[in-house]
C-alpha positions in Angstrom: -62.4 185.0 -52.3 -62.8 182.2 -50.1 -65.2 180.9 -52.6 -62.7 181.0 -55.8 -60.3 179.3 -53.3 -62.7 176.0 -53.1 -63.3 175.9 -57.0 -59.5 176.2 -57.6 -59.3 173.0 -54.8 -61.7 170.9 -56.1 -60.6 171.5 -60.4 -56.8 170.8 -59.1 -56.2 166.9 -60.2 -55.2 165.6 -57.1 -51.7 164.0 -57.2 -52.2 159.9 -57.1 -49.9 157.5 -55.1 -47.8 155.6 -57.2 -46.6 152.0 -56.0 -44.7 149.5 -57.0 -46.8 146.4 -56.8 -43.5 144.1 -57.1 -41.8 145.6 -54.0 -44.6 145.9 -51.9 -44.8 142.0 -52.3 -41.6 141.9 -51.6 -41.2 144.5 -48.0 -44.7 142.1 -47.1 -43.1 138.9 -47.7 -40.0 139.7 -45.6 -42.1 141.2 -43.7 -44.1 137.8 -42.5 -41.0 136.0 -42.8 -39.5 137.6 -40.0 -42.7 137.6 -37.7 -43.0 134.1 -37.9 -39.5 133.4 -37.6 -39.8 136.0 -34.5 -42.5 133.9 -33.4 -41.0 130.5 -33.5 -37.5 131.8 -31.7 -40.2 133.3 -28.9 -42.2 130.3 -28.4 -38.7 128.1 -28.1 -37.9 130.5 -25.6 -40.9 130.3 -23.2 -40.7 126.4 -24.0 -37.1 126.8 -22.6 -37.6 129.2 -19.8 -40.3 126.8 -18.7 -38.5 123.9 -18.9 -35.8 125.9 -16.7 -38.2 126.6 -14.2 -39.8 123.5 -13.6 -36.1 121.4 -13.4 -35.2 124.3 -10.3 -37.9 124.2 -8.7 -37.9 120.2 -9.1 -34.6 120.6 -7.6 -35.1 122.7 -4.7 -38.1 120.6 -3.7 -35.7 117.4 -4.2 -33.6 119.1 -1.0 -36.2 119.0 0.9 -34.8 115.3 1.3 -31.5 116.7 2.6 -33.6 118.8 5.1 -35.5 115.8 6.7 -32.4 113.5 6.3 -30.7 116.2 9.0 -34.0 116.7 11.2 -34.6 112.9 11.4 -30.8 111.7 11.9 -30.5 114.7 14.6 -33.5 113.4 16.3 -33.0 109.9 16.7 -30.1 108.2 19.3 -26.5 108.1 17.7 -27.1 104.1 17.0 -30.2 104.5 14.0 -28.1 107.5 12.2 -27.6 104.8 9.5 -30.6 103.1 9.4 -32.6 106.7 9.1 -30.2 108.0 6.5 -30.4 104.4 4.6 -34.5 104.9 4.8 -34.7 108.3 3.3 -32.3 107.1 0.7 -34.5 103.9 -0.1 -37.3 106.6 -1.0 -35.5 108.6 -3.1 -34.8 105.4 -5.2 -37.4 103.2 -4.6 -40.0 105.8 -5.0 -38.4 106.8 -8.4 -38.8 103.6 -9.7 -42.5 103.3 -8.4 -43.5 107.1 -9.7 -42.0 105.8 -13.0 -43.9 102.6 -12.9 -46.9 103.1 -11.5 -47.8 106.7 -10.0 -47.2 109.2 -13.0 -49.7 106.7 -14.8 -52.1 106.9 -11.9 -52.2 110.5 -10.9 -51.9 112.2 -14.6 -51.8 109.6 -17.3 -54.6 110.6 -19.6 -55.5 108.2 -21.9 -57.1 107.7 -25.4 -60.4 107.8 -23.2 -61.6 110.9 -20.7 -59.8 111.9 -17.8 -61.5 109.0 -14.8 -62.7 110.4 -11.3 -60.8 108.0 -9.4 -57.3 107.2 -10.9 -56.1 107.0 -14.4 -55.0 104.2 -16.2 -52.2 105.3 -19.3 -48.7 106.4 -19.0 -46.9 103.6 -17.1 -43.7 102.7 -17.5 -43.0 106.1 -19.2 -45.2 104.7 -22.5 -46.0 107.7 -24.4 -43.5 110.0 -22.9 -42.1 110.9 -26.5 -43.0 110.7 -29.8 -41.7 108.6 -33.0 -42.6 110.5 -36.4 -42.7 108.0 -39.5 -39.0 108.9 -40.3 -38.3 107.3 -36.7 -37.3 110.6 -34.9 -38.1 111.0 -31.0 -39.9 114.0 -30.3 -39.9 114.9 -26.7 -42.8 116.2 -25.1 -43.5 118.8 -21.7 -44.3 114.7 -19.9 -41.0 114.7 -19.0 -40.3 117.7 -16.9 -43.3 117.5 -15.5 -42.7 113.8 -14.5 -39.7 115.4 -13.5 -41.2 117.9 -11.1 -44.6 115.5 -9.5 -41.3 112.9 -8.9 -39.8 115.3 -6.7 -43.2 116.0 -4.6 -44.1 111.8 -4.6 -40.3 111.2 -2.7 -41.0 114.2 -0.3 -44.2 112.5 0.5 -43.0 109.3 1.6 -40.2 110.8 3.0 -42.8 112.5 5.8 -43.3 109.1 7.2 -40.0 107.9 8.3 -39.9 110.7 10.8 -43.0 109.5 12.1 -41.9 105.9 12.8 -38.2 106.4 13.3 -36.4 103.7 15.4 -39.5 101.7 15.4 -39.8 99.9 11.7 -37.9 97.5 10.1 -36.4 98.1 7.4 -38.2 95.6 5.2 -41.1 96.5 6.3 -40.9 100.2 5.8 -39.7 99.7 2.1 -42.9 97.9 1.6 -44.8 100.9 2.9 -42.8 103.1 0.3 -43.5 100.7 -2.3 -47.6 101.6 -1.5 -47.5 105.3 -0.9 -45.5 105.9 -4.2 -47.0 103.4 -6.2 -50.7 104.2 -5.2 -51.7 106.0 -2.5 -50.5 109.2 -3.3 -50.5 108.9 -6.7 -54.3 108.3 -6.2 -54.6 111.6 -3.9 -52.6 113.6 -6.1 -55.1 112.6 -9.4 -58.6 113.4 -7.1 -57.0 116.9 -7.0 -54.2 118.3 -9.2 -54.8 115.5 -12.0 -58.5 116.6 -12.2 -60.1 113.9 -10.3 -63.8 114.1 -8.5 -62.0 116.8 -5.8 -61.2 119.0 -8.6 -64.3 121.3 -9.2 -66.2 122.3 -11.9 -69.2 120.5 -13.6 -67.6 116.9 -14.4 -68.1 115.6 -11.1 -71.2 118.0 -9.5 -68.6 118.5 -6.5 -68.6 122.4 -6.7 -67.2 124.7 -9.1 -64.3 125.5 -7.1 -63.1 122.5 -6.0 -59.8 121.7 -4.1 -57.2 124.2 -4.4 -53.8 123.8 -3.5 -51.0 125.7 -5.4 -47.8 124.4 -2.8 -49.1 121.1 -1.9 -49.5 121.4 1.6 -52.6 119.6 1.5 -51.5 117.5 -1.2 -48.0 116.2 -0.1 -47.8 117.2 3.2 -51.0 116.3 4.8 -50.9 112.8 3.1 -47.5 112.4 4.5 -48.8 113.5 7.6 -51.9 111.0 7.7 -49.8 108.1 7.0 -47.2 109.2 9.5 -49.7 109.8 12.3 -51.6 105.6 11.2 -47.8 104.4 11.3 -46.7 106.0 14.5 -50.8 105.0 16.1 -50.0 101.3 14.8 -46.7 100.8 15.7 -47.0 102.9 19.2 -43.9 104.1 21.1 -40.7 103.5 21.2 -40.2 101.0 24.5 -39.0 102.3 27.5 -40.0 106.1 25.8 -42.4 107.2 28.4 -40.2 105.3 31.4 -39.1 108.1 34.0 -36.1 105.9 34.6 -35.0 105.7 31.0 -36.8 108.3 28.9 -33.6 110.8 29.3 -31.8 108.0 26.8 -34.2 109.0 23.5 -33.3 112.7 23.5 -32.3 114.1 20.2 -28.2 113.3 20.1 -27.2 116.3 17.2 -29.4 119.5 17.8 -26.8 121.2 15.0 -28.4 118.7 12.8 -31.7 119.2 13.6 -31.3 123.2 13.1 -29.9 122.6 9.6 
């Protein structure tokens, strides 16, 4: 029995699959359509969402110059409140200018040529920021936000040293200094690490394959704030009459509420 059954099987004419070549060329051709257009709406919304993040976090790091605005008026005597406040505000706009100028170029403007050990040399003055197609159309790039973002970590930087010489600089001289450290020296420390320079690792430079590695910047930012705080504070030396038993009670901090802010 079992036997018949598998001759009947194999002499049944096995049913074929008909298809209509016309519509399956049709169901596939909507089908692509909609993956790429699902494609092109997912990729403009990672493009956005990363834009969005980049411009907080830009901004949060930019109150970081309300934070040492508070700690450094609340430290210094009632008399220097403006002349702190006016310092911190001269980085904010001097150092934009400079990052714009000078820095970006320096730390991360990559060139027509390879990416130099010591400092780059494209990029200023915003040149190649955006994009002109032939029917004159700007096309924006990801420069900008990340300008954006580095800007926010260059003013923070400077912004570390006017602590460290508070009531003890002029104020023409310290716009000079800010003039420096945005323009070049952090730019420069910024491009031997997170612009791929010779601290960065791998096999360009025979450093190590590792490299320097500092996601937050407090290496970065903070300890080259730091260093230049420390040579300005060493150069200039205290504040007179600081250490005086007689007078030292006179250089206490005047707003603790600010400094706790």
């Amino acid at each position: 029995a079992l036997k018949e059954r598998i001759a009947v099987l194999e002499s049944t004419e096995r049913r074929r699959l008909h298809i209509n070549e016309a519509e399956a060329d049709e169901k596939i051709a909507w089908n692509t359509g909609n993956w790429t257009a699902n494609a092109e709406a997912i990729a403009d919304l990672q493009s956005a969402s990363n834009h969005t993040w980049l411009i907080l976090c830009g901004s949060l790091v930019m109150f970081m110059q309300a934070g040492f605005a508070m700690v450094e008026a609340g430290c210094c005597r009632a008399k220097n409140v403006q002349n702190i406040l006016m310092k911190n505000l001269l980085d904010v706009c001097v150092g934009t200018l400079c990052w714009w100028a000078f820095g970006w170029g320096l730390a991360y403007g990559i060139g027509p040529d390879d990416n130099n050990a010591f400092a780059n040399d494209s990029q200023f003055f915003g040149h190649g920021f955006t994009e002109v197609d032939e029917n004159g159309k700007f096309t924006p790039s990801n420069i900008m936000v990340n300008w954006f973002f580095q800007w926010a970590f260059c003013s923070a930087a400077s912004t570390i040293v006017s602590g460290g010489v508070a009531e003890r600089v002029q104020f023409v001289g310290y716009a000079i200094f800010t003039i420096v450290m945005s323009s070049f020296i952090y730019p420069v420390v910024v491009h031997w690490t997170w612009g791929y320079g010779w601290l960065s690792g791998g096999t360009d430079y025979n450093i190590n394959e590792t490299g320097f590695m500092d996601f937050a910047g407090s290496g970065i930012v903070h300890m080259c704030g730091g260093v230049g705080a420390l040579v300005g504070a060493a150069v200039v030396g205290p504040r007179n009459g600081r250490f005086d038993g007689d007078v030292g009670e006179s250089f206490a901090p005047h707003s603790l509420p600010l400094i706790v802010l």
